[in-house]
N, C-alpha and C positions, 0 to 999 in steps of 0.2 A: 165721803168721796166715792163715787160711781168708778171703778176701776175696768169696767166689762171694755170700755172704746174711750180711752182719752185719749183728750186733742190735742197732740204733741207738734212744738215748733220747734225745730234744729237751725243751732248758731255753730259757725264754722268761719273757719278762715279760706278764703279762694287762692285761687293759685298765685294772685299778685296778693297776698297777705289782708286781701282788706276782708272785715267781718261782715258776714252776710245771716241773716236770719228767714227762712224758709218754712211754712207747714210741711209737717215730715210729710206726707205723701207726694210732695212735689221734687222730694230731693230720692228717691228709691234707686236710680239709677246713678245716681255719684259715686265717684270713683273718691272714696273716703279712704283707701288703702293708700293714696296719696299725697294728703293732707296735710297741713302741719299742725300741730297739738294747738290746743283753743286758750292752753295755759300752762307760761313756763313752768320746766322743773328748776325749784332753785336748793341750795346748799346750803343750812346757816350753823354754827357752832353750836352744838346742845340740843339739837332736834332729834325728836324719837325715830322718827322716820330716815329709809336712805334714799336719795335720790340719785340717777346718772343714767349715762347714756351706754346701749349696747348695739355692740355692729352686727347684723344680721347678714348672715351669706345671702339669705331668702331675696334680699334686695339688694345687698351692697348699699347700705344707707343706717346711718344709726337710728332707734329708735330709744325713746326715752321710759324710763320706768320708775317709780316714787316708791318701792319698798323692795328687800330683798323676796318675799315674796312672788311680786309684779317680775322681779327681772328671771327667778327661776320659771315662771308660766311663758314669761318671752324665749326665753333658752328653747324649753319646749316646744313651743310653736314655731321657732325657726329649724328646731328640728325634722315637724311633720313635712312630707312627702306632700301632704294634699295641699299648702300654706303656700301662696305663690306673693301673696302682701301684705303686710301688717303694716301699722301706723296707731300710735296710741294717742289718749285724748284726743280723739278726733273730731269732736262736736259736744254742744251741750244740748241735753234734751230740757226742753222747758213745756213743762204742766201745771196744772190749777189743782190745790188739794181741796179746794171750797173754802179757803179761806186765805190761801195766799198761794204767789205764785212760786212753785218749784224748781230747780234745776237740776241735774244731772250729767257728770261728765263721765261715760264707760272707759272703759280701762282701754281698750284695744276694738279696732277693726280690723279685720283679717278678710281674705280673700281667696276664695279656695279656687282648684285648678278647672271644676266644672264650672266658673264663675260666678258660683254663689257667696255669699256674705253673710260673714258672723262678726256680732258684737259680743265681746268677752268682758265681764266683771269678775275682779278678783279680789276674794275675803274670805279669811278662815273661816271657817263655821262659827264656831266660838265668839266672833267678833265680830257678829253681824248683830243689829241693832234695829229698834223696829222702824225707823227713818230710812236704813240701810234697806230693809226688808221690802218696804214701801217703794225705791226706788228702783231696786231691782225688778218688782213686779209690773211696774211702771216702762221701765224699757224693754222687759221681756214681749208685754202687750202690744209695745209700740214697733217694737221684731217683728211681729207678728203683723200687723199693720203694713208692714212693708218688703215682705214677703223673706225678710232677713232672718238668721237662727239668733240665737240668744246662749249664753253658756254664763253663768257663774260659777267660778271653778275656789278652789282653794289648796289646800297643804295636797302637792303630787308625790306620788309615792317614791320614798326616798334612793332608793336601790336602782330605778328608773333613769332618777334624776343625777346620781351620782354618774353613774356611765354617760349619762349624754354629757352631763358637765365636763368630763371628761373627754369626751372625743369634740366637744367644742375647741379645745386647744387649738384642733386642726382642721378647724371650719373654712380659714380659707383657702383661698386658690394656689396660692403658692405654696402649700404643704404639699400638692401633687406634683410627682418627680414625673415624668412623660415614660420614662425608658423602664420604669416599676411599673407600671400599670400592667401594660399586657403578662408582665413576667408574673405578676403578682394572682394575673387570670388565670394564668395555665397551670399557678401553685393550686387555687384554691377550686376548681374547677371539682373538686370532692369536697367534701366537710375534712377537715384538719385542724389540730390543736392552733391559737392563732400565734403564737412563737414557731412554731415546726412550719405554717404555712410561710410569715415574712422570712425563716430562712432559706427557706428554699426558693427563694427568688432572689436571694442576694445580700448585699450587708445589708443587718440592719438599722445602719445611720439613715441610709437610703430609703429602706424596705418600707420602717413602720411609721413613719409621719403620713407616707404615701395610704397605707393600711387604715391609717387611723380614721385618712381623710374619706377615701372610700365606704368607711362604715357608717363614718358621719352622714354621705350621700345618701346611704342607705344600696348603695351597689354592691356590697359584701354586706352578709344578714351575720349576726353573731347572736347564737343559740341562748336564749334565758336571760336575754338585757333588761328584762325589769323581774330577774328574779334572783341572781347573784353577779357580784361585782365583775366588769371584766377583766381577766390574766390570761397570764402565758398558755392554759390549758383551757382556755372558750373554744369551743369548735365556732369557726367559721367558715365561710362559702360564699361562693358569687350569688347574688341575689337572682331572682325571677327579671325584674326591673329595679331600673336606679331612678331618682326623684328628680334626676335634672338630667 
């Protein structure tokens, strides 16, 4: 198989759910970060896999993900600041290996804030396979084709991941208390321990949901978050800029 320019066709669901099948370079400009997945996630007793759904602040919309893997890369990605849509299984890529026809369904489409568009595959290293390898190559190509990034990602560092999983607690909106906010500004308007800074703005029933949610925006930075766990002794500080 010629891999340098294959002829990639994308299937997808449109906005009224019916399946449509397009030559990728006539779909470049679709708004895929709004999709619905091309194929249920289902649940069934004794599967090695996990399946379910995660609410993203990024949208306010759940998206779904088929291994704990997948849903710590989505954690992430609702994380990042530049992440304005994501949407998984969004289309099947279909290609010719010179002897039969292929498919492929990427993990996630993402849409970053300068409007550009990445397709994400996620698999350990360890457990990628040379069909797996083949497919990857194949939609990287086909990224590439359509002016899209490509990212296969796997196991995120765990120190990283623990603190955001953490401050996902207080992803959403109603974690933000209105009358913490400014108090919690004029606390951390230095770098301060982050217990010394929510108490100096007031209880912390109030203070640190508020706290938490701000760090999640990324409007308070807290010093070494993919290098030691967050406590009572992280300096933090108002950020430069907040993500939303």
């Amino acid at each position: 198989m010629n891999l340098a320019e294959p002829y990639v066709e994308l299937s997808y669901l449109d906005a009224v759910r019916e399946r449509r099948r397009r030559p990728l370079l006539d779909c470049v400009t679709a708004q895929f970060e709004d999709v619905a997945a091309v194929r249920p996630f289902r649940w069934a007793r004794g599967e090695r896999h996990f399946s379910g759904w995660y609410w993203a602040a990024t949208t306010g919309q759940h998206v779904g993900f088929e291994s704990w893997l997948e849903r710590d890369r989505l954690l992430l990605m609702d994380f990042d600041p530049e992440v304005t849509g994501i949407a998984s299984q969004p289309f099947w890529l279909h290609w010719h290996d010179g002897k039969r026809e292929r498919r492929h369904a990427p993990d996630y489409f993402i849409r970053r804030t300068d409007g550009s568009a990445v397709v994400v595959d996620v698999r350990a290293d360890e457990r990628i396979e040379p069909k797996d390898a083949e497919a990857f190559e194949v939609t990287r190509l086909a990224c590439g084709q359509a002016g899209w990034g490509f990212e296969r990602v796997g196991v995120p560092d765990a120190v990283l991941l623990a603190n955001v999983r953490w401050l996902s607690r207080y992803r959403h909106p109603r974690c933000l208390h209105g009358p913490a906010v400014n108090r919690l500004r004029a606390a951390l308007s230095a770098p301060v321990p982050l217990m010394t800074g929510a108490d100096a703005a007031g209880d912390r029933i109030e203070t640190l949901p508020t706290l938490f949610h701000l760090l999640w925006l990324q409007e308070v930075a807290a010093e070494g978050l993919a290098v030691e766990l967050l406590g009572p002794s992280t300096i933090v500080r108002l950020a430069d800029g907040g993500r939303r």
